[in-house]
N, CA and C atoms as a LAMMPS dump frame, in Angstrom:
ITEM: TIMESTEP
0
ITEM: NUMBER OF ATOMS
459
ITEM: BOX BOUNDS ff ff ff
-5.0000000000000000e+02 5.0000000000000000e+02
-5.0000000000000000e+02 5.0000000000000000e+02
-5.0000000000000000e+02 5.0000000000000000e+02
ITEM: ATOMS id mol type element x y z
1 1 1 N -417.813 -291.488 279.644
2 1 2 C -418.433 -290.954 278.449
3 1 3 C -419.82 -291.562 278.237
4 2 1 N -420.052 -293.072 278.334
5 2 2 C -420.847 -293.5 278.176
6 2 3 C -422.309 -292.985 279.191
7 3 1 N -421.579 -292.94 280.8
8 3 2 C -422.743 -292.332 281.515
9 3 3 C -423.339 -291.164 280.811
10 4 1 N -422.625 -290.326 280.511
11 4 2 C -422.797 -288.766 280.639
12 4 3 C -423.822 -288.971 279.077
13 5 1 N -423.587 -289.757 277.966
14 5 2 C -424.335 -289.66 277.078
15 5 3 C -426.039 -290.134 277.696
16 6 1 N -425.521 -291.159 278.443
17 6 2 C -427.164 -291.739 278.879
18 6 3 C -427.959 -290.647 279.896
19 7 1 N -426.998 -290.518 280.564
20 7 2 C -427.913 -288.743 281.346
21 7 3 C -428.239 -287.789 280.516
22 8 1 N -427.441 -287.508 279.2
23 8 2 C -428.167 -286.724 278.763
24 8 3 C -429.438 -287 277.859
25 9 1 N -429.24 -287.855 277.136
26 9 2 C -430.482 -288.636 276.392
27 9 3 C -431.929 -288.783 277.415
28 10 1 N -431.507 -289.286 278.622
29 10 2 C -432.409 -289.564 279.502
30 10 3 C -433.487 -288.354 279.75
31 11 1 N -432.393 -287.339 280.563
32 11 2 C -432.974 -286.182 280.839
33 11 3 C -433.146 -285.056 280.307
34 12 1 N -432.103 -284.687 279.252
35 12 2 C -432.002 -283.615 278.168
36 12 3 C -433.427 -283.418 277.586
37 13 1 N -434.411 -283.831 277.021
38 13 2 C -435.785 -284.001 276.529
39 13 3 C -437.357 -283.44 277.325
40 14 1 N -436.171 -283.839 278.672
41 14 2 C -437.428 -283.237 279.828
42 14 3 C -437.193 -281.789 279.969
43 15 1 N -435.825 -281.052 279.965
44 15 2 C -435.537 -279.96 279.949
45 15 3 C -436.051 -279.28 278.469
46 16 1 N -435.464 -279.53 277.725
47 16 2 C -436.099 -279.167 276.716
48 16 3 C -436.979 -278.195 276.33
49 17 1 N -438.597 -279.657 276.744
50 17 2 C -439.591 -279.877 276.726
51 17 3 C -440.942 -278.764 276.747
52 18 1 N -440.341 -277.906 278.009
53 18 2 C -440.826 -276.852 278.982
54 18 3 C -442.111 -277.64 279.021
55 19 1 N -442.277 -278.834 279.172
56 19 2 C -443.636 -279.128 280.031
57 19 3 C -443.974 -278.966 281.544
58 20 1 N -443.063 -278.446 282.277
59 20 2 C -443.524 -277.893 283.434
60 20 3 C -444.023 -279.073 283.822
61 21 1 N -444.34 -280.278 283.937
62 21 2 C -444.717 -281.286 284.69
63 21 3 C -446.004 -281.946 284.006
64 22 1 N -446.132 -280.981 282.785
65 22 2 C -447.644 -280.976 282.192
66 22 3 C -447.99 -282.404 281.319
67 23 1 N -446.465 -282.974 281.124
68 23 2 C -446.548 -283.873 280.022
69 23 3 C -445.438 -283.655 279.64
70 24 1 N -444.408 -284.559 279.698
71 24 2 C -443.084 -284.618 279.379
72 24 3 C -442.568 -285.58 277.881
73 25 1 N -443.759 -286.112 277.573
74 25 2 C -444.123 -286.353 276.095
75 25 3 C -444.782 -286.113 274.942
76 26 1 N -445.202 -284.529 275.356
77 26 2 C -445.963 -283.825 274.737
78 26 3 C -444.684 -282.555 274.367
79 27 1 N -444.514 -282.003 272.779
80 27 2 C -443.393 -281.581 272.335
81 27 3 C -443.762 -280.289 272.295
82 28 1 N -443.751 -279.609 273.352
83 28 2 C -443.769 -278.233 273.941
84 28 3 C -442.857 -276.95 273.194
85 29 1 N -443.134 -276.378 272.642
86 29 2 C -442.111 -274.805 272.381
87 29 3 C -441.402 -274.402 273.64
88 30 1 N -440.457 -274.031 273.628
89 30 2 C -439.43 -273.506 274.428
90 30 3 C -439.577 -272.696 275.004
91 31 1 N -440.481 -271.541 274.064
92 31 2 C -440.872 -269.707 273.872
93 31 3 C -442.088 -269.59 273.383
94 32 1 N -442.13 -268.431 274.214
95 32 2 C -443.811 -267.552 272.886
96 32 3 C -443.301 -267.103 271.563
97 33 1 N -442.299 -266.748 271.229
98 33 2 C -441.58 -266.73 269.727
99 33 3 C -441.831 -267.777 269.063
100 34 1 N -440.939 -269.123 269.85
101 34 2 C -441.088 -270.193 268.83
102 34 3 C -442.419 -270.867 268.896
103 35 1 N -443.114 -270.681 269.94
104 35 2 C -444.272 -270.944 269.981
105 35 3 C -445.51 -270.391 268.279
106 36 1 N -445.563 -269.096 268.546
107 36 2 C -446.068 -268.651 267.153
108 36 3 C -445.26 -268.506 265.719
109 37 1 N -443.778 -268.786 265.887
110 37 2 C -443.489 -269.265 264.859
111 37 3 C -443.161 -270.177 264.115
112 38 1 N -443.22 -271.099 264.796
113 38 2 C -444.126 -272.732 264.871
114 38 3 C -445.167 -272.787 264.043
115 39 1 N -446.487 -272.53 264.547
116 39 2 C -447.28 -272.61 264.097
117 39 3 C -447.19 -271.904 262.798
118 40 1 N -446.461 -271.132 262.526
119 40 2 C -446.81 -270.166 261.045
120 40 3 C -446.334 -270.919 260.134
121 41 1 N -444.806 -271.809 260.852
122 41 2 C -444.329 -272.321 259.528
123 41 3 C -444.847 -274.056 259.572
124 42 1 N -445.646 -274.573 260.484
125 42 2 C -445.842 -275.809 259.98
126 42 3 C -447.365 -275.944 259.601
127 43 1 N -448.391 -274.481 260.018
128 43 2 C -449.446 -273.986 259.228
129 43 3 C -450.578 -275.176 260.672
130 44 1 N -449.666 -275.712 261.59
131 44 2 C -451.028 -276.053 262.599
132 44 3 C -451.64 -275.154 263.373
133 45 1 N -452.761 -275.248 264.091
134 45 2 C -453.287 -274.742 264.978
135 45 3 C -452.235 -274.652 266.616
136 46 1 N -452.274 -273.431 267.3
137 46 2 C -451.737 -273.454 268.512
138 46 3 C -452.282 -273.642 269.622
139 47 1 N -451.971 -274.483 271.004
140 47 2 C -452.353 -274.219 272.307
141 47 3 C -451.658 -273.717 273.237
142 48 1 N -452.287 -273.006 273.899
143 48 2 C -451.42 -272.505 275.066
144 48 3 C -452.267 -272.499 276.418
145 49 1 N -450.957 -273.134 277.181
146 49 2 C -451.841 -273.209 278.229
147 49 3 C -451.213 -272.34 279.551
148 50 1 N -452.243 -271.759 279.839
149 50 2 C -451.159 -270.583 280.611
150 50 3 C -451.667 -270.754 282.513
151 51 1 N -450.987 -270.771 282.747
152 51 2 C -450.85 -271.337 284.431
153 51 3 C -449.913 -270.758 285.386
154 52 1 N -450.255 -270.925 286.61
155 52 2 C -449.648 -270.67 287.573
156 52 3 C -448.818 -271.439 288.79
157 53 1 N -447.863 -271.351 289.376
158 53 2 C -447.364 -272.495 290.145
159 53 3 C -447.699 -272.387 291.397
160 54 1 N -448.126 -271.076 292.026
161 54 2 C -449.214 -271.179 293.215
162 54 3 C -450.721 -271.579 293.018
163 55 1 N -451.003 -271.677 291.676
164 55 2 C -452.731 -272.02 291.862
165 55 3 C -452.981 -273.431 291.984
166 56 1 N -454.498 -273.23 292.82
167 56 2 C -454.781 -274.582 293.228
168 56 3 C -455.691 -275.075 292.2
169 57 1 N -456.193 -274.382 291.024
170 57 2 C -456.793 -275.105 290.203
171 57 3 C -456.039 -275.568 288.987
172 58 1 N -454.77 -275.426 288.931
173 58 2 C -453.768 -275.435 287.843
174 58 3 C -453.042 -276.104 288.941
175 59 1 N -452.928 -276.9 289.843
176 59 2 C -452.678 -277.847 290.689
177 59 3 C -453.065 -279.111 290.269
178 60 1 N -454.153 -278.958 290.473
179 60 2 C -455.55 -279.764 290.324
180 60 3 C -455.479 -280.949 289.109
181 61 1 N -455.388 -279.745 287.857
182 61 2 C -455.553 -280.318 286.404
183 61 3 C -454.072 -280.634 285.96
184 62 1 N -452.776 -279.944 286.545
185 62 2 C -451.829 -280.889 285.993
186 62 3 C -451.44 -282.339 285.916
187 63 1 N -451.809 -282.604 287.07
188 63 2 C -451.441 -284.18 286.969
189 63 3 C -452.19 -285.245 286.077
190 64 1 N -453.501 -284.979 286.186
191 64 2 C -454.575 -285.117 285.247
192 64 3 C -454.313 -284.986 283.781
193 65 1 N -453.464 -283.894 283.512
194 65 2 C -453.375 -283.155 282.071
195 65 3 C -451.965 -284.289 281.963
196 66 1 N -451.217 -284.313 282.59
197 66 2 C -449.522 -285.354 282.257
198 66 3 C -449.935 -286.643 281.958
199 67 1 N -451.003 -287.108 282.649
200 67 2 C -450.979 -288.62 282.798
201 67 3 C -452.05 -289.074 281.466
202 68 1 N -452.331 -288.223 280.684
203 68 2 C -453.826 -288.436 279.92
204 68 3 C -453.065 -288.873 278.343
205 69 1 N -453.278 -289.766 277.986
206 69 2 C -452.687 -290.851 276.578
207 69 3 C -453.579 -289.905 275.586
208 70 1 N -454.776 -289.451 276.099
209 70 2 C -456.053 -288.788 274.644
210 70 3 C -454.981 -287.681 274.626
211 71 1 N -454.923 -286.77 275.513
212 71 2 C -453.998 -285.207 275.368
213 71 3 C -453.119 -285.531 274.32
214 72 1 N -452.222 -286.721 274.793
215 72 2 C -451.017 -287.14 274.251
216 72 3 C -451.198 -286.549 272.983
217 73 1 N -451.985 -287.689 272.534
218 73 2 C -452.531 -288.228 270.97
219 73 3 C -453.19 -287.232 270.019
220 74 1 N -454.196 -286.213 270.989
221 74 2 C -454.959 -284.826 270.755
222 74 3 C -453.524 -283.971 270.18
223 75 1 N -452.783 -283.996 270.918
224 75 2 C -451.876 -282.689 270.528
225 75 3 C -450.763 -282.956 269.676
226 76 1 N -450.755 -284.059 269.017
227 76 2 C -450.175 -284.076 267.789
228 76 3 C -450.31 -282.985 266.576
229 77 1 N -451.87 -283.078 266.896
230 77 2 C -452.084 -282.1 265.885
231 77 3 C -452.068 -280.712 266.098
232 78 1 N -451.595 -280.764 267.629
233 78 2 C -450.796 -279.077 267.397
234 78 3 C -449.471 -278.682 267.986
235 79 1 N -449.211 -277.428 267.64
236 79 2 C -448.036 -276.574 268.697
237 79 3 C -448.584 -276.135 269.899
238 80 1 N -447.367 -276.784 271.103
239 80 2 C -447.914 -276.22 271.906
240 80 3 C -447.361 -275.561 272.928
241 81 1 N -447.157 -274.546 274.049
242 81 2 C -446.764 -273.526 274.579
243 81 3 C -447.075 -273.902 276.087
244 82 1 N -446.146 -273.758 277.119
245 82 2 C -446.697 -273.698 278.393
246 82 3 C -446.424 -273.107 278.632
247 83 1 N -447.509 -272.137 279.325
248 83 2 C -446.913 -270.634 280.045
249 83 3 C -446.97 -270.371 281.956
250 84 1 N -445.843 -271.314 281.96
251 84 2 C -445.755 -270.969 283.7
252 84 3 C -445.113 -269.214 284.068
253 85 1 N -446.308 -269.202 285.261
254 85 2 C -445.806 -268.03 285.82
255 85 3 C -445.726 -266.74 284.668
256 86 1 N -443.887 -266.463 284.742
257 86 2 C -443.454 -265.171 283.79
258 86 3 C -443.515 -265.422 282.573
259 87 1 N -444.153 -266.921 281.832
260 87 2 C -444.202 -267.134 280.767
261 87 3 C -445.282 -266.199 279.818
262 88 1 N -446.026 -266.063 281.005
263 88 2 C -447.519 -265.663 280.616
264 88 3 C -447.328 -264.935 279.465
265 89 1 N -447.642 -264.944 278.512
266 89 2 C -447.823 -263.884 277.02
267 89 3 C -448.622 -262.409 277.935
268 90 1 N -447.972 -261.148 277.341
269 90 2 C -448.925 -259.616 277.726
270 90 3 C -450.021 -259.946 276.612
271 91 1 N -450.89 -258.91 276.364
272 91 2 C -451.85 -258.573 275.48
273 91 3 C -452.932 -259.257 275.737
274 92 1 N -454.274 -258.371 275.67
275 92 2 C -455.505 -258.36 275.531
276 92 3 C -455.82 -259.601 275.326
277 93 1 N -455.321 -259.842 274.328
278 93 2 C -455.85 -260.915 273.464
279 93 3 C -456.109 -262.692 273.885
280 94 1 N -454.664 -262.63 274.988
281 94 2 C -454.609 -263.605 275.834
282 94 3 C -455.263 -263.617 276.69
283 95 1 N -456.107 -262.842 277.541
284 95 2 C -457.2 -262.598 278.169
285 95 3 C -458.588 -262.245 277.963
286 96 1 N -458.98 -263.09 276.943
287 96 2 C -460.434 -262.675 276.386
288 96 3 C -461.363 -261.957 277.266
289 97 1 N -461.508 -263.133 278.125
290 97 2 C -462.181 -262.813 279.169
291 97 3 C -461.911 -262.885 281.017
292 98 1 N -460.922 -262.032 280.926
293 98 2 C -460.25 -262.154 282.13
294 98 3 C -458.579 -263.006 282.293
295 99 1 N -458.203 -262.402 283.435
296 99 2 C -456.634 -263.454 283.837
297 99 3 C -456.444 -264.526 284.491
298 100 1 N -457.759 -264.595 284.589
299 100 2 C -457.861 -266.35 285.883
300 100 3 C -456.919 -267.208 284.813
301 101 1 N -456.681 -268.294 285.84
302 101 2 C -455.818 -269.359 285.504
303 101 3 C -456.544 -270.713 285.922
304 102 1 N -456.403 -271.482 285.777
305 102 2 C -455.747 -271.963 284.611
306 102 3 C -456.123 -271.395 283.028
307 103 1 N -455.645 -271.217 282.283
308 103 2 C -456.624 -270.897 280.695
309 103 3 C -455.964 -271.604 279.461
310 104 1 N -456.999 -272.228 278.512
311 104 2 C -456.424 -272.907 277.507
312 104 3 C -456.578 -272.134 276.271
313 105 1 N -455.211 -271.177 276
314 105 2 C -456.296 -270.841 274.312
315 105 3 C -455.75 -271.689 273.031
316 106 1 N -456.923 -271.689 272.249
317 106 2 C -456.465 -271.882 270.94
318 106 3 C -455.98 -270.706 269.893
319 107 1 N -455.151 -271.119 269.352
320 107 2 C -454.537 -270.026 268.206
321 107 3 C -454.437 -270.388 266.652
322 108 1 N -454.806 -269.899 265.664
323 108 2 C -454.972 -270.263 264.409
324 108 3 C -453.817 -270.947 263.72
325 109 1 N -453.638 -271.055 262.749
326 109 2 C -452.377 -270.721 261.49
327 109 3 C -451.788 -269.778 261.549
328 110 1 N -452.209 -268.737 261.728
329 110 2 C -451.495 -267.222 261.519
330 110 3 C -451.101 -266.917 263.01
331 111 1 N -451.234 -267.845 264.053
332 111 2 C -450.215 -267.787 265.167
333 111 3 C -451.695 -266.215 265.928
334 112 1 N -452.534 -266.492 265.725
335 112 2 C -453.898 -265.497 266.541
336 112 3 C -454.636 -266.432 267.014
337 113 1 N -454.533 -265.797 268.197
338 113 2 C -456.025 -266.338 269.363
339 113 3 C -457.457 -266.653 268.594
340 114 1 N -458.033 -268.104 269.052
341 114 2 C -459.345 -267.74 268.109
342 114 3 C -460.391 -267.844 269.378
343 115 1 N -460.563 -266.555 269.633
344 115 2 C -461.854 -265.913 270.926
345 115 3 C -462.516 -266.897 271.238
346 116 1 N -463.203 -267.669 269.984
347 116 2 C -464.684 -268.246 270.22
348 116 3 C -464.526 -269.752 270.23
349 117 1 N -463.258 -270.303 270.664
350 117 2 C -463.006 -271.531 270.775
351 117 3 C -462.606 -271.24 272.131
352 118 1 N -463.644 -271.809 272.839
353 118 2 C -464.305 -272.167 274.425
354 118 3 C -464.408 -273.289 275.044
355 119 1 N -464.34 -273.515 276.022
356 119 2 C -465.22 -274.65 276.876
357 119 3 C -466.609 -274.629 276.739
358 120 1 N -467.419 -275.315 275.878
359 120 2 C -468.592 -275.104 275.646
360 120 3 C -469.447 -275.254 276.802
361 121 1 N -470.383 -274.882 276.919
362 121 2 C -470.99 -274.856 278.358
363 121 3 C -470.974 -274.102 279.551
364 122 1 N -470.452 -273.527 279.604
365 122 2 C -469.735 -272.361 281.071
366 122 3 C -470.131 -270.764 280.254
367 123 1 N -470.603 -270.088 281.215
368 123 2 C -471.509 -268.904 280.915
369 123 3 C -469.99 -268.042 281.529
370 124 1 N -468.867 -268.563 282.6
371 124 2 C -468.027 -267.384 283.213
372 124 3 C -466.808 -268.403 282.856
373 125 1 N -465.835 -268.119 282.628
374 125 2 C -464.436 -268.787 282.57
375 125 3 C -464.312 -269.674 281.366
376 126 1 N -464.595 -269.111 280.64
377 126 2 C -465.161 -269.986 279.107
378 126 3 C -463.365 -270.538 278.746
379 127 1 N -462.331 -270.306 278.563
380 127 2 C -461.236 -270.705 278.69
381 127 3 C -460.947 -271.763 279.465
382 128 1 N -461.576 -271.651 281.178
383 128 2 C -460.938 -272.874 281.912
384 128 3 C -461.632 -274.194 281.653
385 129 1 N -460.951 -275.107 281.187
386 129 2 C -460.617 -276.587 281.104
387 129 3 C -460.347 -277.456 282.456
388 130 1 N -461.581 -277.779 283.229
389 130 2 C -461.487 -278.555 284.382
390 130 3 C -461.006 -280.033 284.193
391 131 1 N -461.473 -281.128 283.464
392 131 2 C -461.271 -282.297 283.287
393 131 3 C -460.031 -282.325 281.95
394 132 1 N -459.749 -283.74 282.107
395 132 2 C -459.109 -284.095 280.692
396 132 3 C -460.156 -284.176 279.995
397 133 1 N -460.951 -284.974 280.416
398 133 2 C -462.224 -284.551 279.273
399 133 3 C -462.573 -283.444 278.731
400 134 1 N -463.219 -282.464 279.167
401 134 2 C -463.153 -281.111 278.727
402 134 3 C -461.636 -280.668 277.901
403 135 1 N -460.839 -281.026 278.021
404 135 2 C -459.332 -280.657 277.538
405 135 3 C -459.34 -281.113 276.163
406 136 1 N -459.671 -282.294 276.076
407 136 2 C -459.82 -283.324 274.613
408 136 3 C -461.182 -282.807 274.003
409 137 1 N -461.83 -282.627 274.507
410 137 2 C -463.142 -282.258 273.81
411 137 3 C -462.656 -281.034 273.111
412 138 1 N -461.994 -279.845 273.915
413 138 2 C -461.899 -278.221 273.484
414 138 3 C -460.711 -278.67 272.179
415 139 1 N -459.964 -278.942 272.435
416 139 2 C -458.961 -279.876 271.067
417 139 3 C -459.338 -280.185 270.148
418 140 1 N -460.445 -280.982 270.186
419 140 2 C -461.302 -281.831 269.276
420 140 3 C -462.086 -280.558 268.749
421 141 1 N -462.716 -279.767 268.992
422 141 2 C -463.369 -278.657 268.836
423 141 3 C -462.455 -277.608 267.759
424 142 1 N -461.195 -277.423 268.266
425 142 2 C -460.645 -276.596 267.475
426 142 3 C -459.766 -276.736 266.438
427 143 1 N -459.351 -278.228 266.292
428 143 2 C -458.806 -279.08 265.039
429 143 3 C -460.238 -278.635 264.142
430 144 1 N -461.524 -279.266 264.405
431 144 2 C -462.346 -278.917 263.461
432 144 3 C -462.858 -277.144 263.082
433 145 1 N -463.328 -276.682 264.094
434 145 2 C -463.352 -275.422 263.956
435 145 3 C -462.271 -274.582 262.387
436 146 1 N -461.26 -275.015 263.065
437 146 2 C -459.921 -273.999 262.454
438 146 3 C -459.619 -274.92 261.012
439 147 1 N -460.335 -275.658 260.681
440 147 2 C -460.015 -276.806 259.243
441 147 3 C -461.328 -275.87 258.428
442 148 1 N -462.659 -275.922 259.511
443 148 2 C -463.74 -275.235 258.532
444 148 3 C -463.254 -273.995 258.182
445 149 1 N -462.801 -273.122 258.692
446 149 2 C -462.318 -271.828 258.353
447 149 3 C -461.74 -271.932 257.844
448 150 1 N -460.282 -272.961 257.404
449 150 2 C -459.418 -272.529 256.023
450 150 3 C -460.327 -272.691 255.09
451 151 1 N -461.208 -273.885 255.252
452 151 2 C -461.757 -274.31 253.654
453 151 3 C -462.494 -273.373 253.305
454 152 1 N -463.232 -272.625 254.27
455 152 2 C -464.209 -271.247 253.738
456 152 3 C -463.03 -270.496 253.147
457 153 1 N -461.896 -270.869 253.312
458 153 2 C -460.985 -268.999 252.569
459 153 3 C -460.721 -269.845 251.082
């Protein structure tokens, strides 16, 4: 009895998690459901990060993205979604500008994409997030962004 509780405590959390390898201490939604209905009812901002398990640039940035203490700490302040593979969300909307992968979007309160929260700097792939740096920065960007917009309503 005793094993079987410690295996599950141990590992139960990683399953869970659906971090896909992304960060197994970062408290991931399960679903794109609970994903946006998450965010509606605890009124944070959403990320989603939508990826592939053959790509080599979503290769690249996972290990980078698991091992990073700022991400950690960054994504407190939101819900967040990993979309491997068939996870991928349909609609437009998730593809601002194209289906390349890796892509990070941000999503409001009201559980909507906000377009114009980018990787600042990049004229093509304004979504992809190469560094942890860039990752924490676009975070940092849309905690503030999405705070000025409530206070304007």
């Amino acid at each position: 009895m005793f094993k079987t509780t410690l295996l599950l405590a141990t590992f139960l959390p990683a399953f869970l998690s659906k971090s896909n390898g992304w960060n197994d201490k970062i408290g991931w939604t399960a679903s794109m459901d609970a994903f946006k209905s998450k965010i509606i009812s605890s009124g944070k901002p959403g990320m989603l990060v939508i990826h592939k398990s053959w790509c080599g640039a979503c290769k690249a940035l996972k290990p980078k993205f698991a091992e990073s203490k700022e991400i950690e700490e960054a994504a407190e302040g939101f819900v967040l979604f990993n979309a491997l593979d068939d996870d991928e969300p349909a609609g437009a909307e998730y593809k601002p500008d194209g289906g390349y992968i890796p892509r990070i979007l941000f999503l409001n309160g009201k559980g909507e994409v906000v377009p114009e929260l980018v990787n600042k700097g990049r004229d093509s792939y304004k979504y992809y997030y190469p560094s942890v740096n860039d990752v924490v920065k676009g975070m940092k960007n849309a905690l503030e962004h999405i705070e000025n917009v409530k206070e304007e309503l």
